[in-house]
SEMAR-996196 format. One record per residue (C-alpha): residue in one letter; z, x, y. Coordinates in steps of 0.25 Angstrom, whole numbers, plus 5000, padded with zeros to 4 digits. Each point is the difference from the previous one (the first is absolute). Last residue first. Example, Ala and Ser with C-alpha at 12.3 -4.5 7.8 and 13.67 -1.06 7.14 Angstrom:
REM SEMAR-996196
{"s", {5029, 5055, 4996}}
{"a", {5002, 4994, 4986}}
This chain:
REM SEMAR-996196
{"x", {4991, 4899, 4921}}
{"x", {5014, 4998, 5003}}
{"x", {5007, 5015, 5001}}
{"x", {5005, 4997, 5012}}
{"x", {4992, 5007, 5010}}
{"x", {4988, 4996, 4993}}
{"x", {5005, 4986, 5001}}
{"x", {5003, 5002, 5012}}
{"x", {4986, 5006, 5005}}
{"x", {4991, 4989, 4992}}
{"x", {5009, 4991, 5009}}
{"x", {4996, 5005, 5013}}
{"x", {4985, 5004, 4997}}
{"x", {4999, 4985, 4996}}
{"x", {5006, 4997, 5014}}
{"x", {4990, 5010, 5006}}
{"x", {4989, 4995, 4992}}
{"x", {5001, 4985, 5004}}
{"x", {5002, 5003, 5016}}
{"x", {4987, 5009, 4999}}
{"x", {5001, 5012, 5007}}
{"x", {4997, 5010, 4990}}
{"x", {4986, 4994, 4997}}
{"x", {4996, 5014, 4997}}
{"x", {5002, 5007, 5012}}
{"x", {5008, 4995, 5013}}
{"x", {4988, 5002, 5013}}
{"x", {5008, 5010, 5010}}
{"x", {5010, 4996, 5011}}
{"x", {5001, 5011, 5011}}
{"x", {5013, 5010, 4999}}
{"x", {4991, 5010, 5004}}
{"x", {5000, 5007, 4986}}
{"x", {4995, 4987, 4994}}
{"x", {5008, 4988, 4998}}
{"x", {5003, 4990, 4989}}
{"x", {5009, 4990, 5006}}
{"x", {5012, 4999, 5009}}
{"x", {5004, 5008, 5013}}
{"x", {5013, 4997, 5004}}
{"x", {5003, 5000, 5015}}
{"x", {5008, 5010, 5006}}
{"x", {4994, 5011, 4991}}
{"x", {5010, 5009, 4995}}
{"x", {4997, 4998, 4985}}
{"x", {4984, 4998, 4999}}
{"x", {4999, 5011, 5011}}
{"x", {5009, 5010, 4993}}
{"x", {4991, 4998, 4988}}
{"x", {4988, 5004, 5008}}
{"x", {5007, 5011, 5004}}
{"x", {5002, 5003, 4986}}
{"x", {4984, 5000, 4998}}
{"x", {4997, 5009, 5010}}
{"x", {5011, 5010, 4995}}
{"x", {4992, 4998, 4987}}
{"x", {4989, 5007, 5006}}
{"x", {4987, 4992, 4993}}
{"x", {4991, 5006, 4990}}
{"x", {4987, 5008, 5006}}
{"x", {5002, 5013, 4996}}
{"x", {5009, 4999, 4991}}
{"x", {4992, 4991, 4990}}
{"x", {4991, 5011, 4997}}
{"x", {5011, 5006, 4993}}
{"x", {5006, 4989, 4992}}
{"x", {4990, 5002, 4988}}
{"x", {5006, 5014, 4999}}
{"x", {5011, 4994, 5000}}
{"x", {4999, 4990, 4989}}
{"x", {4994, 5011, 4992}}
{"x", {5012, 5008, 5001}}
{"x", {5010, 4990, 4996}}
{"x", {5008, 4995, 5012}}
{"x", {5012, 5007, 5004}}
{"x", {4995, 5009, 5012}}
{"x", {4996, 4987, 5006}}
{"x", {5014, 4997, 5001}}
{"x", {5004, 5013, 5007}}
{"x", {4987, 5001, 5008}}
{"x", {5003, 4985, 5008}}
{"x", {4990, 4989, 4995}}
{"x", {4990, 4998, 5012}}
{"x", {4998, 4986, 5000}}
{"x", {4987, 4990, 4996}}
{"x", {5001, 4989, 5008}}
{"x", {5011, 4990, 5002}}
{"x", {5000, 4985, 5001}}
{"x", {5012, 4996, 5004}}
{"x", {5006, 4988, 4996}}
{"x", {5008, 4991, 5007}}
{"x", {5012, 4990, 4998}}
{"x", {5009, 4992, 5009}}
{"x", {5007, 4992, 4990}}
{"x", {5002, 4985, 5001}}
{"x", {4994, 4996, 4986}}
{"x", {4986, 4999, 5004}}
{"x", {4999, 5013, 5007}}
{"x", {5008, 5007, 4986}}
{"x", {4986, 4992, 4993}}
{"x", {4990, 5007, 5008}}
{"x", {5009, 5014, 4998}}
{"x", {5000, 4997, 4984}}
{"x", {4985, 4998, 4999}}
{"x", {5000, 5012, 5008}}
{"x", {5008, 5008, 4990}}
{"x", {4993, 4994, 4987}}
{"x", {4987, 5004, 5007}}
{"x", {5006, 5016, 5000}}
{"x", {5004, 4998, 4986}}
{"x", {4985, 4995, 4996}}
{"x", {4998, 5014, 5008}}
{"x", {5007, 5009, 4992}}
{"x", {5000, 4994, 4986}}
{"x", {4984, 4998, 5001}}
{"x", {4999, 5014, 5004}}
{"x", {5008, 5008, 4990}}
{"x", {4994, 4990, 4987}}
{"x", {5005, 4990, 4994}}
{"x", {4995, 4988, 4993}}
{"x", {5013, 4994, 4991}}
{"x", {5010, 5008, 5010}}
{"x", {4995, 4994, 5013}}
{"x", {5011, 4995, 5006}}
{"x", {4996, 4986, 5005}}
{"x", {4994, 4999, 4986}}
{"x", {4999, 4985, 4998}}
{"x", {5001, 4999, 5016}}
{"x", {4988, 5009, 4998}}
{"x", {4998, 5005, 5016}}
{"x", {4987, 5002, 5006}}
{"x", {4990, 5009, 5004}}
{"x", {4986, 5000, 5004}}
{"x", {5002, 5003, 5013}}
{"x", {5003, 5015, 4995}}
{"x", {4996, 5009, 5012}}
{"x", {5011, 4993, 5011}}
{"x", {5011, 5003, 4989}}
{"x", {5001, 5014, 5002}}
{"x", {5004, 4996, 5014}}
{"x", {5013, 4998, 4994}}
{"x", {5012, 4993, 5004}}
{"x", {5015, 5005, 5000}}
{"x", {5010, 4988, 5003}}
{"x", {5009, 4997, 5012}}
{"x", {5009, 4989, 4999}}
{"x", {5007, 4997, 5013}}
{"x", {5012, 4990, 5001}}
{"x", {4998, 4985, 5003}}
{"x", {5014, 5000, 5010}}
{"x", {5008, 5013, 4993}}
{"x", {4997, 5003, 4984}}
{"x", {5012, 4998, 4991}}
{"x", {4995, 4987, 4994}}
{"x", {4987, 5007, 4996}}
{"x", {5010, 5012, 4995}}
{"x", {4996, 4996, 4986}}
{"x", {4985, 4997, 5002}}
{"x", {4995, 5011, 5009}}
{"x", {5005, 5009, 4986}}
{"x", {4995, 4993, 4990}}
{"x", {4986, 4999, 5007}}
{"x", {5001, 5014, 5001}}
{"x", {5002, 5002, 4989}}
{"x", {4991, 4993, 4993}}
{"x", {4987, 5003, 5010}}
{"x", {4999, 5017, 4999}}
{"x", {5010, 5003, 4990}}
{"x", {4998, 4992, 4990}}
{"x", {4985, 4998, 5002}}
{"x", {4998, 5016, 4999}}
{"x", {5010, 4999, 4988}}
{"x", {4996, 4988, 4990}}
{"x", {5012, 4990, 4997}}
{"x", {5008, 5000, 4989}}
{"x", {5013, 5001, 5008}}
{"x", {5003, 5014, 4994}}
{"x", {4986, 5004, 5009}}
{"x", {4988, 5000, 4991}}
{"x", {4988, 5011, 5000}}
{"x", {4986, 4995, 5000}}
{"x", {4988, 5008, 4996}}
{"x", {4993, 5013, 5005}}
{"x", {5007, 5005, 5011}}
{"x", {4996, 5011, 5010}}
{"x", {4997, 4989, 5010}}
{"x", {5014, 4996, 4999}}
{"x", {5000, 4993, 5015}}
{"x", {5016, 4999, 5004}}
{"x", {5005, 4992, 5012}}
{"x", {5012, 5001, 5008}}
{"x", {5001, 4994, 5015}}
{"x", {5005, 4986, 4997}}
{"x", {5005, 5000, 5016}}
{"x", {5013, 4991, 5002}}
{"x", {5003, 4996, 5012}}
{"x", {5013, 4992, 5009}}
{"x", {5010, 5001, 4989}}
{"x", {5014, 4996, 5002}}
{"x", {5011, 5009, 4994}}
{"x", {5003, 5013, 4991}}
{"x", {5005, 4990, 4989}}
{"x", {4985, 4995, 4999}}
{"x", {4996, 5013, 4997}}
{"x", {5007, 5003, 4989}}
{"x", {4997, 4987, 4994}}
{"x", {4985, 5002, 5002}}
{"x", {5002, 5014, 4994}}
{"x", {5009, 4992, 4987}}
{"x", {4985, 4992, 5000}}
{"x", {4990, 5011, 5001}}
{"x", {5009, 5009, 4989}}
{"x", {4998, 4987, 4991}}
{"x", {4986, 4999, 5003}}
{"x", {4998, 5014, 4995}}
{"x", {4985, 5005, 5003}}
{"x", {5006, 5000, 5015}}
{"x", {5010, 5011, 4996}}
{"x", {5010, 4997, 5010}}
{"x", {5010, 5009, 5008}}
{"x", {5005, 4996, 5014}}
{"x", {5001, 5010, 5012}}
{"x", {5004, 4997, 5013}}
{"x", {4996, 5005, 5012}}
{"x", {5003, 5000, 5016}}
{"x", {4997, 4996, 5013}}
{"x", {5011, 4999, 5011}}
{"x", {4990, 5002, 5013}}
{"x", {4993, 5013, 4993}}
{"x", {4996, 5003, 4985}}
{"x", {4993, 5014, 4999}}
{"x", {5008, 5008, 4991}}
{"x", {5007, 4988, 4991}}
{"x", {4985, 4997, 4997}}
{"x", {4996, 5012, 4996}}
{"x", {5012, 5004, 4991}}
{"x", {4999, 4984, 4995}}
{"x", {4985, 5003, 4995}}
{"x", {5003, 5014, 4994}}
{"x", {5012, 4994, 4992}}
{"x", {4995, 4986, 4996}}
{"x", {4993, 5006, 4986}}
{"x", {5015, 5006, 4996}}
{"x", {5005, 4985, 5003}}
{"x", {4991, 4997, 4991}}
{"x", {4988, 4991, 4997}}
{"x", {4999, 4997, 5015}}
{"x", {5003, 4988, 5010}}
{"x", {5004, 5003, 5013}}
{"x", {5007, 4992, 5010}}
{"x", {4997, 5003, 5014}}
{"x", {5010, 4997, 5012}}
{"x", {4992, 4999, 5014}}
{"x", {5002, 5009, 5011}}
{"x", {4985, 5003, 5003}}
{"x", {5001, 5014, 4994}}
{"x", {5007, 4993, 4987}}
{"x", {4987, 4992, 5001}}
{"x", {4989, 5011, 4999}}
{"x", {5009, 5007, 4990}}
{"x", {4999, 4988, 4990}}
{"x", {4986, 4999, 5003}}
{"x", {4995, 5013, 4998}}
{"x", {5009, 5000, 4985}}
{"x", {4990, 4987, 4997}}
{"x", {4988, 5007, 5003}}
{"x", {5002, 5011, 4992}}
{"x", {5010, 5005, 4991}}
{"x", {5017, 4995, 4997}}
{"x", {4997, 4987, 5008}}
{"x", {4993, 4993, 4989}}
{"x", {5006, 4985, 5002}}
{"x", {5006, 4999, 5017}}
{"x", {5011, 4990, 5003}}
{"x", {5003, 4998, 5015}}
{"x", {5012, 4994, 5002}}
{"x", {5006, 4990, 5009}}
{"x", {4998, 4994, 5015}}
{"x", {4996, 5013, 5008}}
{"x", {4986, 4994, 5008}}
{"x", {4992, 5010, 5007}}
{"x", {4994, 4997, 5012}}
């Protein structure tokens, strides 16, 4: 059973898992709302979509730099004018690996935490009230994470740009994220988030990386995850007639929430570390 009751909006669809997704659902009749950098970026993913979709489906494409919170907030709007909102899958996530210190977004706030926790929680937030019964929040986990027990989030430093460095940024931004999901759950929205393995990157955006970056990726390929798999997976979260919270594995099973992530007091702090980052208060 597929319920239709309002939108579907999907973070990172231009490449990748999220532009599987979005094709997945317009074939099951559903209407998918990407968000890209561009409209240019959305081209590929609405053609595909617009292809495929059967039962009534369709796309619609809303531009947002995620590393602009003022762009995630006019998307919000947008999309909120386009009607009632039954999921919204925070897909997007960058991991600068090639990086050697922090970059700032124009909001002051350091990239890789930006765009993978900020905006999203910027953009779950404004079309909260938009959202139909609790809504479904799906968020981007990592397995990566299962290999670092040891850490934590710095609610001093939540974003990590005093003592940074590419993996500390990635994954303190993915603890963020289920420290957000535990506290949606508390505040009346059905959210999950999925822990995902490694992932086939397609040959088009692998092709971008810096050489070396690539040539580290190789081995990776033969053993990372088909990211058609992992969009199912999505498809699951978002059709399923009874929502599936929690931190889940691939099988949708609940999985053990990392770094004290779960913790009533550190999802509200979490919370409000996030707005005032979000607002240019801390």
């Amino acid at each position: 059973m597929v319920l239709h009751d309002g939108t579907i909006v999907i973070t990172g669809a231009a490449t990748g898992i999220g532009r599987r997704a979005a094709v997945q659902l317009t074939r099951r009749g559903r209407h998918v709302i990407v968000v890209t950098r561009s409209d240019d970026r959305a081209t590929g993913v609405v053609e595909a979509a617009t292809s495929e979709a059967r039962d009534g489906g369709r796309i619609t494409s809303v531009p947002a730099d995620l590393a602009d919170l003022g762009q995630v907030r006019r998307a919000a709007a947008q999309i909120a004018d386009l009607g009632p909102v039954h999921a919204i899958v925070n897909n997007a996530a960058i991991l600068a690996i090639a990086r050697r210190r922090p970059r700032l977004t124009v909001d002051g706030v350091e990239e890789v935490f930006a765009v993978n926790h900020v905006a999203p929680f910027v953009l779950t937030t404004a079309l909260r009230t938009h959202l139909t019964g609790r809504g479904r929040a799906i968020l981007a986990g990592s397995k990566g994470l299962v290999v670092l027990p040891w850490l934590r989030l710095d609610l001093d430093d939540l974003d990590s740009s005093r003592r940074w460095s590419p993996v500390r940024a990635y994954y303190r931004s993915k603890l963020a994220q289920l420290a957000f999901a535990a506290e949606l759950c508390r505040r009346g929205v059905d959210a999950s988030v999925l822990r995902i393995p490694s992932v086939r990157v397609d040959h088009e955006r692998l092709a971008a990386y810096p050489r070396l970056v690539r040539l580290a990726y190789q081995p990776k390929l033969r053993v990372a995850a088909d990211p058609t798999v992992v969009a199912a997976r999505y498809v699951d979260l978002v059709t399923a007639t009874r929502a599936v919270t929690g931190h889940v594995d691939m099988r949708l099973r609940p999985v053990r929430w990392p770094g004290g992530t779960h913790d009533a007091r550190l999802g509200a702090q979490v919370w409000s570390a996030t707005e005032a980052l979000a607002t240019g208060r801390s």
